[in-house]
Structures are given as structure tokens and as C-alpha cells.
C-alpha positions as CSV (number, residue, x, y, z in Angstrom):
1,X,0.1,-20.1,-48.0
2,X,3.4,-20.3,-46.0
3,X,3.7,-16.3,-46.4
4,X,0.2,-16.0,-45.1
5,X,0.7,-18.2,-42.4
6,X,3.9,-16.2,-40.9
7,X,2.1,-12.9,-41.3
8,X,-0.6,-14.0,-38.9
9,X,1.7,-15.6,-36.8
10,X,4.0,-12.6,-36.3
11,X,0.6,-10.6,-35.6
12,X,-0.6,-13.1,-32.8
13,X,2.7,-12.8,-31.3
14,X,2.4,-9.0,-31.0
15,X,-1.3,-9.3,-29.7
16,X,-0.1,-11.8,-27.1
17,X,2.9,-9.4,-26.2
18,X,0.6,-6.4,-26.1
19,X,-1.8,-8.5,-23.8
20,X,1.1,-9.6,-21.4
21,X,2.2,-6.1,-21.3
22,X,-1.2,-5.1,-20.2
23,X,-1.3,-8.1,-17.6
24,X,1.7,-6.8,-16.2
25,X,1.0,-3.1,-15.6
26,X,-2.6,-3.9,-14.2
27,X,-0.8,-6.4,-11.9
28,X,1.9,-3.9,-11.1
29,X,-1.6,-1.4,-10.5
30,X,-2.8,-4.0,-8.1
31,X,0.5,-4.3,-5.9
32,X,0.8,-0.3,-6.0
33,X,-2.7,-0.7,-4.3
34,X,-2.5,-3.3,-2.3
35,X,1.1,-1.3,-0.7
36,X,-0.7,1.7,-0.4
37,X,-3.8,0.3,1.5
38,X,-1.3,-2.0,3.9
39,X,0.2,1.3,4.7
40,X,-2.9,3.2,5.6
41,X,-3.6,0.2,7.5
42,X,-0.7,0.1,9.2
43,X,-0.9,4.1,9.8
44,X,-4.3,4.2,11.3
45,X,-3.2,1.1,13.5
46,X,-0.7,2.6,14.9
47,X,-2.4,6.1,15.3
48,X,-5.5,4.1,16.9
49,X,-2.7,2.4,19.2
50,X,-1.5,5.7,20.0
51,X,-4.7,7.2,21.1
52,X,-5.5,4.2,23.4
53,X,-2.5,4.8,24.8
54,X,-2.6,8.4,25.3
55,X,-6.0,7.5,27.1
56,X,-4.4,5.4,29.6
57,X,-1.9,7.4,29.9
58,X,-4.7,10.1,30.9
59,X,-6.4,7.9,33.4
60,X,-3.4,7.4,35.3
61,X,-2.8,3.7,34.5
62,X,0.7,4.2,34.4
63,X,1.2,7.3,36.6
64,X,3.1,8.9,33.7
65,X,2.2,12.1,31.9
66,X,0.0,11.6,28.7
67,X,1.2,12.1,25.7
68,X,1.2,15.3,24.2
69,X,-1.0,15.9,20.5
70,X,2.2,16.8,19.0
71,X,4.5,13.6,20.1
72,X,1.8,11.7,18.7
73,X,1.8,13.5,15.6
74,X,6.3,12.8,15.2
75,X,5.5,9.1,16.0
76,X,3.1,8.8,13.3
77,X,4.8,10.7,10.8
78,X,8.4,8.9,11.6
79,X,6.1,5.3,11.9
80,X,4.4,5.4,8.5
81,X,1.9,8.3,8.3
């Protein structure tokens, strides 16, 4: 009885070990998602950001030249793009 009961035992702690493991890379999966959408987020903010003030720019709000396509491009790229 006592050998039967240890068997199982030992194979309910590998089940729960397996189960953890797959808790924690599907968690891990999650994170890795939820850092890749904040950055695309963050990306398209800033490139929206960029454009409305490139627009301004354009209008003569500030009396500067606009932005060129390219500039834009470097910030975005050194900014998270």
C-alpha cells in the first residue's frame, strides 16, 4: 500500500511540475506580448505625434521649416520603431 501510495505521489508531483512549467512559459508568452504591443503602441504614438507636428510645422504655427520625411523616419527608428 505504502509502495503504491509513493508511486502516485511522485507522479502527481511531476504532473504538477509539468503544469507549473506550462503556466510559466504561457505567462512568459503573455508578457512577450503584452511588451511587444506596448511598443507598437508607443511607436505609432510617437509617429502620430510626429505627423501632427510636421503638420503644424507646415502651416506655419511655429514659423520653422517642417520636418523633412526622412528626419521623421531617424526619430522613429532611434525612439522605438
Amino acid at each position: 500500500m505504502s509502495l503504491v501510495f509513493r508511486a502516485s505521489s511522485v507522479n502527481v508531483n511531476q504532473e504538477l511540475q509539468t503544469s507549473l512549467h506550462h503556466l510559466y512559459l504561457f505567462s512568459m508568452d503573455l508578457f512577450s506580448f503584452k511588451l511587444e504591443l506596448t511598443m507598437e503602441v508607443f511607436s505609432m504614438n510617437l509617429f502620430i505625434g510626429m505627423e501632427l507636428l510636421n503638420r503644424k510645422l507646415l502651416s506655419g504655427f511655429t514659423g520653422t521649416r517642417p520636418l523633412k520625411m526622412k528626419h521623421m523616419r531617424s526619430l522613429v527608428a532611434i525612439w522605438g520603431g
